[in-house]
N, C-alpha and C positions, 0 to 999 in steps of 0.2 A: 740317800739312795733315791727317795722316791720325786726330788728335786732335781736328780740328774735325770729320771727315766719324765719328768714332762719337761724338762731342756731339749730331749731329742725329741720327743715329742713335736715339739714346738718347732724344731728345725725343719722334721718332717711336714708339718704343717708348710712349713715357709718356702719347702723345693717344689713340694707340691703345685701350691700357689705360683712358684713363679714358671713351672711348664705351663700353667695356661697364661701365654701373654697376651693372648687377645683376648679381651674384657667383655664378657657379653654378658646382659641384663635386660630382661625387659620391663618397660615402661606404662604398662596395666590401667597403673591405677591414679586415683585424683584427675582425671580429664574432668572439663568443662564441652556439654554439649550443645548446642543449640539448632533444631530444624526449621530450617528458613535459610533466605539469604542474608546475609549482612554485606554492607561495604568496608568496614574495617574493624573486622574482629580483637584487635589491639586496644580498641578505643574503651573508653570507661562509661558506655552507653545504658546509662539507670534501666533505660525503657528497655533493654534487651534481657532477658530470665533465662541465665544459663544453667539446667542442670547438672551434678555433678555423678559420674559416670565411670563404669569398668570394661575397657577392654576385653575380651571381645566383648563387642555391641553392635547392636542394629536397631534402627529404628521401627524394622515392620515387626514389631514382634505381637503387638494387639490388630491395628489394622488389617492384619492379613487373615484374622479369623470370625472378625465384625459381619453383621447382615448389612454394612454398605457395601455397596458394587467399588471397586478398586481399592487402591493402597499407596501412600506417598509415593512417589518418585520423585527426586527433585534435588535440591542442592540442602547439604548440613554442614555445622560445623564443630571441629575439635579443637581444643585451645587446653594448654599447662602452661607453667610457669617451673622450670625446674635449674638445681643447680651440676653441668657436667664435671664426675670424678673428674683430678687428676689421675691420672695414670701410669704415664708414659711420658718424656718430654718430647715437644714437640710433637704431641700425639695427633693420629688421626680419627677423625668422629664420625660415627655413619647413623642415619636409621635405617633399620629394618623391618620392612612393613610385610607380612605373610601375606596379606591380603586385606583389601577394600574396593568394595563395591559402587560407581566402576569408574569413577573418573577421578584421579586423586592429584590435588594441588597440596604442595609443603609452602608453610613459610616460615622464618625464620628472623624474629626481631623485627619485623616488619617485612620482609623481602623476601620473594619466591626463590625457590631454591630448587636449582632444576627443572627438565619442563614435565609438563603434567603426564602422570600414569597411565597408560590408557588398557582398560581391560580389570575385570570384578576377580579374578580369580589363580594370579598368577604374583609371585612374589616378586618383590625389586628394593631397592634399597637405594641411599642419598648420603653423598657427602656433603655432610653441614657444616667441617671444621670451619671454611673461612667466614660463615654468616654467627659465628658463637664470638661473645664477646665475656672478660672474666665475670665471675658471680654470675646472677641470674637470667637466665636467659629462657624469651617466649618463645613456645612451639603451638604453631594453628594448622589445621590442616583442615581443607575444605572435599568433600568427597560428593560426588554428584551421582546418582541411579537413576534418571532421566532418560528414559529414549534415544537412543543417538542412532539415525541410518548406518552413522560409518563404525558402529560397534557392535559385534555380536555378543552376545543374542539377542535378534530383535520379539521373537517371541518362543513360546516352547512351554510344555506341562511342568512345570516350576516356577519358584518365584523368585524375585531378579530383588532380594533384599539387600536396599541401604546399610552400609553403616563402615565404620573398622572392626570387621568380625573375626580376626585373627590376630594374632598378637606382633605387641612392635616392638622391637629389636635395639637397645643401641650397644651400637659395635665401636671398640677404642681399638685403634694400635697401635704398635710403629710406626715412623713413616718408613721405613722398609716394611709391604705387607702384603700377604697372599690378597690379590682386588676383590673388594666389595661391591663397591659400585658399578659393575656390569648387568650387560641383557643375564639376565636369570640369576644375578646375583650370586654366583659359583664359579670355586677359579681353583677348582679340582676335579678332572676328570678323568675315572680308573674306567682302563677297558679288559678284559679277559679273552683275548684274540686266539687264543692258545690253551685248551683245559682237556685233559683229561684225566685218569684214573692216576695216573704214574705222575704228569707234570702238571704244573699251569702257569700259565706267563702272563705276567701281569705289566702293563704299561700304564704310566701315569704320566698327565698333563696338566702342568700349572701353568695359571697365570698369576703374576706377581709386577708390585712395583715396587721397582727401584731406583737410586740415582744413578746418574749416566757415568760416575766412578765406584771404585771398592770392588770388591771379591766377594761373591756369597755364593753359596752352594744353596740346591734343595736336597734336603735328607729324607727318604720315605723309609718309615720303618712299620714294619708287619707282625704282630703280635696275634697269637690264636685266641680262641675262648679263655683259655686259663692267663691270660695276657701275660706271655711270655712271649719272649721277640723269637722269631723265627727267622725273620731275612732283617736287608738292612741293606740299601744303596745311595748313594749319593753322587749329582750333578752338576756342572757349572751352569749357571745363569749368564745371559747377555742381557744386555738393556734392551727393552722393549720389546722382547722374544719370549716367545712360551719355553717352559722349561720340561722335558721329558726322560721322563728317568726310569727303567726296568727293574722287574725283577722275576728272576724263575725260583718257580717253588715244586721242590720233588713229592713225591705220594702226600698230594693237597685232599685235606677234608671237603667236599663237597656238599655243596647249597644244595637242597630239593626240597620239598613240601613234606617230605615223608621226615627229612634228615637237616630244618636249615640253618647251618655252622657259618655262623661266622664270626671271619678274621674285623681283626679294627687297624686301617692304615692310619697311621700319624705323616704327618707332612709339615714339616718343619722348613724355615729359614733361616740359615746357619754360616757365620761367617768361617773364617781361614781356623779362630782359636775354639769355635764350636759354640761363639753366643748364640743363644735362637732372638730371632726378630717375628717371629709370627709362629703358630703352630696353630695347624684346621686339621681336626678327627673325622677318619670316613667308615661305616661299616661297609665291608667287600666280602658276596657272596662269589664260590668261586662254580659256574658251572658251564653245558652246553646245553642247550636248546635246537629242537627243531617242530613245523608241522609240516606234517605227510597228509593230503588231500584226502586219501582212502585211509590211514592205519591211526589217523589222529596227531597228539602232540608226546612229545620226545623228552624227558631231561636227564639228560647223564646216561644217553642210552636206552631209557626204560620207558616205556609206555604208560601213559598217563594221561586218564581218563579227567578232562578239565571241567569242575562243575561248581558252580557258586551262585553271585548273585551280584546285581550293580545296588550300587549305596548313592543316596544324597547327605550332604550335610544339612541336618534339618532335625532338630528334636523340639517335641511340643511346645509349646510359648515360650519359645527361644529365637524361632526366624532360624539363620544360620549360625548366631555367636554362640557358636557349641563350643564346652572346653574339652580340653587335650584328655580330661578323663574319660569323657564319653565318647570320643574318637577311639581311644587306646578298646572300652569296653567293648565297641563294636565288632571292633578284628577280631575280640576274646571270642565271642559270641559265637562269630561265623566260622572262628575254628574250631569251638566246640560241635558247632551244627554238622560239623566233618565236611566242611567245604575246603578248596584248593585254590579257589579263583575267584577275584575279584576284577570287576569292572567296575573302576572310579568315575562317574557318570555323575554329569556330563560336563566338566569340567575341574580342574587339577583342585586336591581338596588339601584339607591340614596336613603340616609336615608329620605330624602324629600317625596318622594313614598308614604310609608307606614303610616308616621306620617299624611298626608293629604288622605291617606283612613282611617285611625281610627276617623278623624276629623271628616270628609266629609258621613261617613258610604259605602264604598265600602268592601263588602268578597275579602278576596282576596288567591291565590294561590303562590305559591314562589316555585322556582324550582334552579336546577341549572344548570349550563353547559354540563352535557352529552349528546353530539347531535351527532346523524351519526354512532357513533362509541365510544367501548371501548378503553381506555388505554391502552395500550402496555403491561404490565406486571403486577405482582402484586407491585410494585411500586405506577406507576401510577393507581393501584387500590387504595390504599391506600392515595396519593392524594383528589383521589375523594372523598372517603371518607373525609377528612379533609374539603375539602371544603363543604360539606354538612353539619358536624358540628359546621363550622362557622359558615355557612349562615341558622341556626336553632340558635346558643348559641347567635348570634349579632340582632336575627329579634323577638325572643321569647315573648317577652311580646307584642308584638300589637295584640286588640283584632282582627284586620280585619283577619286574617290569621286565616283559616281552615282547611289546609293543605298542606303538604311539599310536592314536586312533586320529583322524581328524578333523570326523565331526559326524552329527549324529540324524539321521533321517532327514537329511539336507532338501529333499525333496518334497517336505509336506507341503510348503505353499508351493504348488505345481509349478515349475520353470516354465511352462507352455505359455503360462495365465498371462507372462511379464513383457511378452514381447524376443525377438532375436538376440537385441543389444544386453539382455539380462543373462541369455543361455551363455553367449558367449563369455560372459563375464564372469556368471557361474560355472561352466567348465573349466575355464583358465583359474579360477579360486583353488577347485580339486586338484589342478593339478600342478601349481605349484605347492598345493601345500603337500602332497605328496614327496614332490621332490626335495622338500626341504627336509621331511623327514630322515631322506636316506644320505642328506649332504650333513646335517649334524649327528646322526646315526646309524651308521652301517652295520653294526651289532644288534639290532632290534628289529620288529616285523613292521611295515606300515600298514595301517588299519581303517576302513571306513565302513560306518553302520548305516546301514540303509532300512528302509519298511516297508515300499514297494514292490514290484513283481520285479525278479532279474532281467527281464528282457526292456523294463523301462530306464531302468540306470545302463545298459547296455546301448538301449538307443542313443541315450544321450550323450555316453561317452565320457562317465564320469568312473569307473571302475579300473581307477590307478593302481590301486593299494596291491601290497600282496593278500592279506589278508582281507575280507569280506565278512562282516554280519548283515544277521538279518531279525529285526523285531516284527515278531508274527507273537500275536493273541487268537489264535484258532483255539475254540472253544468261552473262548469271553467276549468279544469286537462282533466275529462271524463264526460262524458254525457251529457243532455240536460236538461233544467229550469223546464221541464215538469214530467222530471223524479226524482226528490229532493226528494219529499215526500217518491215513493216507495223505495228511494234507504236509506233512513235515516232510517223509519221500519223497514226496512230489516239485516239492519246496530245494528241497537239498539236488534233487537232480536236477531241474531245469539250469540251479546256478551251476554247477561243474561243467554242462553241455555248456555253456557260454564261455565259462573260463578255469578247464580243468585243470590249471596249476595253483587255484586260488583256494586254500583249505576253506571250510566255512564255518563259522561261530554261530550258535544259534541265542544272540546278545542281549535278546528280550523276550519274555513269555511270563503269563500269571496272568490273573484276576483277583478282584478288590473281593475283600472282605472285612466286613466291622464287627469285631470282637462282641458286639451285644446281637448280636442277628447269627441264630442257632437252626440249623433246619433237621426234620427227619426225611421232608423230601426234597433236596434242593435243586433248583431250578438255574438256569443258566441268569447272570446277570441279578443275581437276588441277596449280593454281598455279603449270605450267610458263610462261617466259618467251613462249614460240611462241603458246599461245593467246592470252593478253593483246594478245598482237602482233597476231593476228587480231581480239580483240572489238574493238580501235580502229580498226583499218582497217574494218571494217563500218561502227562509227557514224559516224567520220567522212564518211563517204561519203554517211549522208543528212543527217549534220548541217550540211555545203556546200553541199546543195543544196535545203535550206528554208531560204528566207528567215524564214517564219514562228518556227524557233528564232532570238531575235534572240542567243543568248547563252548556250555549253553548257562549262560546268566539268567538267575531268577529275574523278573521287575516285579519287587522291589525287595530288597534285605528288612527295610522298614518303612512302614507307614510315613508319608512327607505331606508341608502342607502348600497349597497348590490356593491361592486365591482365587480364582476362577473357579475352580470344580467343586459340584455340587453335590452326586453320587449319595450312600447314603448317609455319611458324616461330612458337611459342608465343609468347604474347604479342605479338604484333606483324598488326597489319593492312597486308596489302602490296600493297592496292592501286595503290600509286606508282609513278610513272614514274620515280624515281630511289630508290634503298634506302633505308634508313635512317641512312646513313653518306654519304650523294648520289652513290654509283655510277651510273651512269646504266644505265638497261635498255634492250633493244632497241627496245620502241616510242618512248620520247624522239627517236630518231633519227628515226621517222617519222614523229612530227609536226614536227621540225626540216625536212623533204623536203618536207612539206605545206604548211609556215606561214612559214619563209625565203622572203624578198624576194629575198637577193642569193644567187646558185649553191652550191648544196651538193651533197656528195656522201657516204655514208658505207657502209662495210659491216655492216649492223646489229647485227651479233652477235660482233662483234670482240672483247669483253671474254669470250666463251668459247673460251680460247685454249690449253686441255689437252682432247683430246676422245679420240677411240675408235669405234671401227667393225670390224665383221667383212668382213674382208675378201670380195671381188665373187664370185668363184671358189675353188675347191680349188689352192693353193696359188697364189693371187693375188696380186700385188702393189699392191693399191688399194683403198679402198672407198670407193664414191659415196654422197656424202652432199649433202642440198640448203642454200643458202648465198646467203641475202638481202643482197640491196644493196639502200640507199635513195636518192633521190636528184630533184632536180626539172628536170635534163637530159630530153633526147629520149630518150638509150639510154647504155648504157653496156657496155664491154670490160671483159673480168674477165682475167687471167695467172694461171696456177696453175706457178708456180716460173721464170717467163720465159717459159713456154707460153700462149697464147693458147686458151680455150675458147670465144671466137669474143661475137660483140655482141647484148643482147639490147635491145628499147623497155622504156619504163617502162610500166607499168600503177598509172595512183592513186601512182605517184612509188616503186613499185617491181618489182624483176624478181629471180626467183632463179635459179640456176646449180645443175646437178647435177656437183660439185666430185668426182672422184677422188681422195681424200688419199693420200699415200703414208707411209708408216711413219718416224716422224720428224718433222725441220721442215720447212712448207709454208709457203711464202711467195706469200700471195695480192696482187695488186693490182690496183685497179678505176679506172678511166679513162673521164671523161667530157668533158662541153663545154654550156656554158650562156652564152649574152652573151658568146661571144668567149673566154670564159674555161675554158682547160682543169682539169680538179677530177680530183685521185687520193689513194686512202685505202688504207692499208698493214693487212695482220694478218699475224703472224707465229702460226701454229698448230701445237704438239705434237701431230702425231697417233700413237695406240698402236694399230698394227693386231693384229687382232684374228683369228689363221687360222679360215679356215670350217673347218676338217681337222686338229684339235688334232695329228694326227699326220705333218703334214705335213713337208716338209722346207725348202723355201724360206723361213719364217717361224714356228718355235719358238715352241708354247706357251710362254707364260714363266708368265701373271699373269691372271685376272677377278674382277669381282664382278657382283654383278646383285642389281640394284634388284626383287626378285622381288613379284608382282600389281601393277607397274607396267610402265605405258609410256613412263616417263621416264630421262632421264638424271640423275644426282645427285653433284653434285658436293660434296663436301664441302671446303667452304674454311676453314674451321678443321683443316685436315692437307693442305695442302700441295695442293689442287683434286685431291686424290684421288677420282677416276671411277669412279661406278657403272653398268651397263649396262641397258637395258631387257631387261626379263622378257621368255622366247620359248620355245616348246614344241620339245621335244626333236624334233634332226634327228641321224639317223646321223653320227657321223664327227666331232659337235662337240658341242653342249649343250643343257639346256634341262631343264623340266618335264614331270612324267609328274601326269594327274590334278589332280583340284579345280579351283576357279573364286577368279575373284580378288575379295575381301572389297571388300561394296558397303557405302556410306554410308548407315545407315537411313534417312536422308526422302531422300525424294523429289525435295522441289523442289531439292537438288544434284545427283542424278543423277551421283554421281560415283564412282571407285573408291576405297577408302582411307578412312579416319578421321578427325576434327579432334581428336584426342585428343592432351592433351598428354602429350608419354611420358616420366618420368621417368631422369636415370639418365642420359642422352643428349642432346648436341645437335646429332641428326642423326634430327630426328624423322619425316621423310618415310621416309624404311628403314622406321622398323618401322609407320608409320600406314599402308602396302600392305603385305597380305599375299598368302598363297596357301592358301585353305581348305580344307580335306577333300585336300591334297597325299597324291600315293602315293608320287613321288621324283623326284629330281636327279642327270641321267647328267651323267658328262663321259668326254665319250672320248680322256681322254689316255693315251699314252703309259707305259711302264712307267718309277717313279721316286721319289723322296719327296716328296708336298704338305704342303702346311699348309692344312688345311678348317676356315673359320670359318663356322658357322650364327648368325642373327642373328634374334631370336626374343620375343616379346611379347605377353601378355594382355591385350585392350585392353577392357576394361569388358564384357567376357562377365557373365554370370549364372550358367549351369552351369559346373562341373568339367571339364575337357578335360585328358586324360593321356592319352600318345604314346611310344611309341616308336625311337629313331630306330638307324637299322641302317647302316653300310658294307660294301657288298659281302658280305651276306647274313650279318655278322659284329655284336653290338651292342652300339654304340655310348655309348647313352644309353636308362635303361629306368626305366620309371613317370614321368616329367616330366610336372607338373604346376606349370606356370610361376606360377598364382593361388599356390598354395601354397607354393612354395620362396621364390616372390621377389616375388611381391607385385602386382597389375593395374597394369597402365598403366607397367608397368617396362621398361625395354629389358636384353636378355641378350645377349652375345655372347662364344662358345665357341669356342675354338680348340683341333683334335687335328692330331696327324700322323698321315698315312696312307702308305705304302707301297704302292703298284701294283707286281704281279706279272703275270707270263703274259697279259700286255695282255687285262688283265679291262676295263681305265680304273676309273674310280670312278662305284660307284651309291649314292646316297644313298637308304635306305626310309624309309618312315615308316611307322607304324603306331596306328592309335589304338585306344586300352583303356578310354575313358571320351571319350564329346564327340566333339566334331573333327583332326584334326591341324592346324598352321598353321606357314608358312616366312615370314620375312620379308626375309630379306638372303641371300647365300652368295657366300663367296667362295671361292677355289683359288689358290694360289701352289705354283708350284714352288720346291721345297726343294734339291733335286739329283737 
């Protein structure tokens, strides 16, 4: 018996197997890489050191986070040596490559195969049958990230990384077989022309080859969630002709965000007796869409409020070769976060993306690379074109997608700057590729994002699309927290008065924030967690309550890293609700409170669980500090160690508590009720009190540092969340600053304290990007004993000479210090001496300048004994 039941077993195995006839595998692993050029990768060249290497790959994954200025660009190479299954007779052989960055040559046994790729981020694929010969056969591939006029992007706040950072494909068939080797690499296209509650009509479009004799039919068959067939039609085929085959479906389950069901089309190749010759799987969501300029956006009838965030592919020292796990985790993320809408920015990402938003039910947007600027020619116009049709022919059947965007604040290098022959070349860019949107898709919105004022892309004549965004940073770029609301009305009506049929997306907004920079008073542009927390609770608050934004993207889902920017984690833009690594930050929580269906509760800032405070009073035992919850309850109870600090309402789905910490562990807990359901969220917090009366007795000076011309806390988490203090002006009996002002940011429009300089030497560049300028000194009034004083100290792109001084207790310390000169601008220093206090002087740090300015950045004090 149990010989019969793995016999059928085994048969099952075997039917199984042979419905998928088309063979697909990807090719990962064992590559050979080499950056540089070669002239013949084939050859058996000693002096050439090829590494050996995994799919996805990129070569910027160190260089782009280095203190040198730039990052390879330029030509690499891939090379295997592999042997192709048989299959099939007569089989046919393809690769397929997701993506590579951005100029990609194949060859094959020596010989180019096809002509070159052009474009970093849109899939394609190559038939290699007739360059394969039996047994072993070499694969090289040469991929170029170099600059090119006629390829976009020529610049933009990302980084344009080398390599093959998505995975390749080889594909076997029949030679009867649904085509591989086209624009966009897809030779099935479902449309949904026809959906409502009661029907919906489904049309499908293949393309296939075949011989110019025989009989074959396409067979689409429709199976729901529970994969059981529900329809089932069949077509004849002609040579050289798409094949189009219907089917209606009565009371269809319906795709939305709330509900997204879907069916899986099979599409088969089937002669007269029912052999299948190919068979390609599609998931098909079935729904209708609209946006209304005043009421918002539409699916299946019901109004829906469209709110999320755009994403890069970009995780920490990786570059772009992210895998399909952390693609898949991201979507989890964002729909946990109770978001609906994704903008895939700023170019078509991993096929993992889009399959886990049609899962998952995220809308989503898809655009492509033209950022900053046109193309060079009509060349490179036509390029762009190409890659628009890819990234439409390769992304078309998911239902998430509501429209193609085609391209992204096109206007930051000003059209005016280039001359006539540029504008006209740049308007006819928009507006074919407008056009092309709605000739390979009539089902979908066309989309162009803009960041200028509406009346300057109206001048110009670039506002084709139906659809319009607009990336505005009101409150981070220009202006103040207060001002968001009037400047977004303002914003939203000028575009409608120009073009009241065009709904409006509000496609960009946020401010950076670095996970180790905590403030209790934050300040615009000071990349502490707290402001951020504040610019979203502003916007959101008018972006709920105009309907007329049908649809507003956070920037950024997550921290990316950006070689050029300097802000206050080099390299890296931290606009994100989650880090670079997917930590989550305090605001994630509160649009979790805002955008959660079902009961949430959280304490926002749980993940800062080493902190510090100066204690209330002269030898005190506490210090009040304030302490967010979020939550979409009525109100909520906080405990501070089993103790009750009694209940507060939510306001916009949150309330804070001014928390007493006591020296030690705090154990906080927050307790609410939503729908019956009670919700409690735990933090366990280190606090280091902090005596206001270093010379107290109740709580023993031990230890500080201070974060000195800042108002932030800083954490450094590369040692262990070792705490920095906010900077504070000298009081009797404890610490602080004597003299100077704290180092402003030249322009203006940041209005902020502190630097974007990247500082050498360190990575803990917020210390030294605040300083304290024209300083006269640093009391502390400890106790007679031995410290250890570290000063912490930085030239940050001065122009003159600055030589200083530095003196303890009228004793000196450090004499002619000229930081340019010893060690170099934009370096960070830090200096450790022992001091001895005597006849309770405490310690005075002077400064004294001989040339320039003085300037402090950091100081710390530990007691020694």
């Amino acid at each position: 018996m149990q010989n019969f039941i793995k016999l059928v077993l085994f048969l099952c195995c075997i039917t199984s197997y042979s419905q998928q006839v088309r063979h697909i595998e990807t090719i990962n692993e064992a590559w050979h890489f080499y950056k540089g050029s070669i002239e013949d990768p084939f050859s058996n060249n000693n002096k050439i050191s090829w590494e050996k290497v995994t799919i996805p790959h990129s070569w910027n994954t160190r260089d782009i986070l280095d203190d040198e200025k730039g990052y390879y660009r330029g030509e690499a190479w891939y090379k295997k040596t592999m042997t192709i299954p048989q299959i099939h007779e007569n089989q046919q052989v393809f690769l397929m490559f997701e993506a590579a960055n951005q100029v990609t040559s194949l060859y094959i046994n020596g010989k180019p195969v096809g002509e070159n790729h052009i474009g970093g981020y849109t899939t394609f694929a190559r038939d290699i049958t007739s360059a394969l010969k039996a047994g072993r056969n070499e694969i090289a591939v040469k991929v170029d990230n170099a600059h090119n006029d006629e390829i976009v992007p020529h610049s933009a706040d990302f980084s344009f990384y080398g390599g093959i950072y998505r995975d390749i494909q080889l594909i076997i068939t029949k030679p009867v077989h649904f085509e591989v080797a086209n624009l966009g690499a897809n030779a099935i296209f479902v449309r949904t022309p026809e959906v409502s509650e009661t029907s919906a009509k489904i049309s499908v479009q293949s393309k296939l080859i075949r011989p110019n004799k025989g009989t074959y039919y396409i067979k689409q068959s429709l199976f729901d969630a529970d994969n059981k067939l529900v329809k089932e039609a069949k077509s004849k085929t002609s040579f050289q002709k798409d094949a189009h085959t219907s089917l209606i479906l009565v009371n269809p389950n319906l795709w939305s965000p709330d509900r997204p069901y879907l069916y899986k089309l099979v599409s088969e190749i089937v002669d007269r007796k029912g052999h299948v010759y190919d068979r390609v799987e599609n998931s098909i969501g079935l729904r209708w869409f609209s946006f209304d300029v005043k009421k918002g956006f539409f699916i299946n009838g019901k109004a829906t409020k469209l709110i999320g965030t755009n994403r890069h592919q970009d995780f920490l020292g990786k570059a772009n070769a992210v895998s399909d796990e952390i693609h898949r985790n991201d979507i989890k993320l964002l729909k946990d976060m109770g978001s609906n809408f994704l903008r895939i920015a700023h170019y078509p990402q991993d096929p993992a993306i889009l399959e886990m938003c049609d899962k998952l039910g995220l809308v989503a947007t898809l655009e492509i690379p033209f950022v900053n600027k046109a193309a060079a020619n009509e060349a490179g116009k036509q390029n762009t074109v190409n890659m628009l049709k890819e990234a439409i022919r390769f992304n078309y059947n998911h239902p998430a997608i509501v429209a193609w965007n085609l391209g992204n604040e096109t206007t930051m290098k000003a059209p005016d700057s280039f001359g006539d022959d540029y504008i006209k070349h740049f308007v006819s860019t928009h507006e074919v590729l407008a056009k092309t949107i709605k000739e390979e898709d009539k089902t979908r919105y066309s989309y162009s994002v803009f960041f200028r004022e509406p009346a300057y892309q109206d001048r110009l004549g670039i506002r084709f699309t139906e659809i319009v965004g607009y990336n505005k940073y009101y409150g981070w770029y220009v202006e103040e927290l207060e001002d968001i609301d009037k400047n977004l009305r303002d914003l939203v009506a000028r575009s409608l008065e120009l073009d009241p049929d065009k709904p409006f997306i509000l496609s960009e907004y946020g401010g950076g924030a670095d996970p180790r920079l905590r403030s209790f008073n934050p300040t615009r542009f000071d990349f502490s967690i707290d402001y951020q927390f504040l610019l979203h609770k502003y916007y959101m608050k008018t972006i709920l309550d105009m309907p007329e934004i049908v649809g507003a993207n956070v920037w950024n889902y997550a921290d990316f890293q950006v070689e050029h920017r300097k802000d206050a984690v080099p390299h890296i833009n931290s606009k994100g609700l989650v880090s670079a690594t997917r930590e989550k930050k305090d605001v994630y929580y509160l649009y979790q409170a805002l955008l959660k269906k079902a009961p949430f509760l959280a304490i926002a800032s749980k993940s800062w669980n080493k902190r510090s405070g100066i204690a209330d009073s002269k030898n005190g035992t506490s210090a009040t500090q304030p302490l967010t919850v979020v939550g979409n309850g009525n109100d909520v109870e906080l405990f501070l160690n089993g103790t009750s600090l009694g209940k507060q309402g939510f306001e916009f789905s949150t309330a804070t508590f001014e928390v007493p910490f006591v020296d030690g562990q705090n154990l906080i807990e927050v307790i609410s009720e939503k729908d019956g359901k009670q919700l409690k969220d735990v933090a366990f917090i280190d606090f280091n009190l902090i005596p206001k009366h270093f010379k107290g007795n109740t709580n023993p000076f031990e230890e500080i540092a201070i974060n000195v011309g800042s108002y932030c806390y800083f954490i450094e988490s590369n040692n262990m969340d070792y705490l920095w203090m906010p900077d504070k002006a000298y009081e009797p009996g404890g610490f602080g600053y004597l003299g100077g002002e704290f180092l402003k940011h030249p322009s203006k429009r940041r209005n902020a304290i502190g630097t974007d300089v990247s500082v050498k030497g360190t990575e803990n560049d917020p210390i030294y990007q605040t300083q304290r300028i024209g300083i006269e000194g640093y009391k502390f009034d400890v106790p007679n004993g031995t410290y250890e004083l570290s000063l912490l100290l930085a030239e940050l792109k001065t122009k003159n000479d600055n030589v200083m001084d530095i003196f303890v207790n009228d004793i000196a310390l450090w004499t002619n210090l000229n930081l340019k000169e010893e060690y170099g601008n934009d370096r960070g220093v830090a200096k450790r001496f022992l001091i001895t206090v005597e006849d309770n002087k405490g310690i005075s740090v002077g400064f004294k300048a001989v040339e320039g300015e003085t300037r402090l950045s950091g100081i710390k004090l530990r007691r020694v004994n």
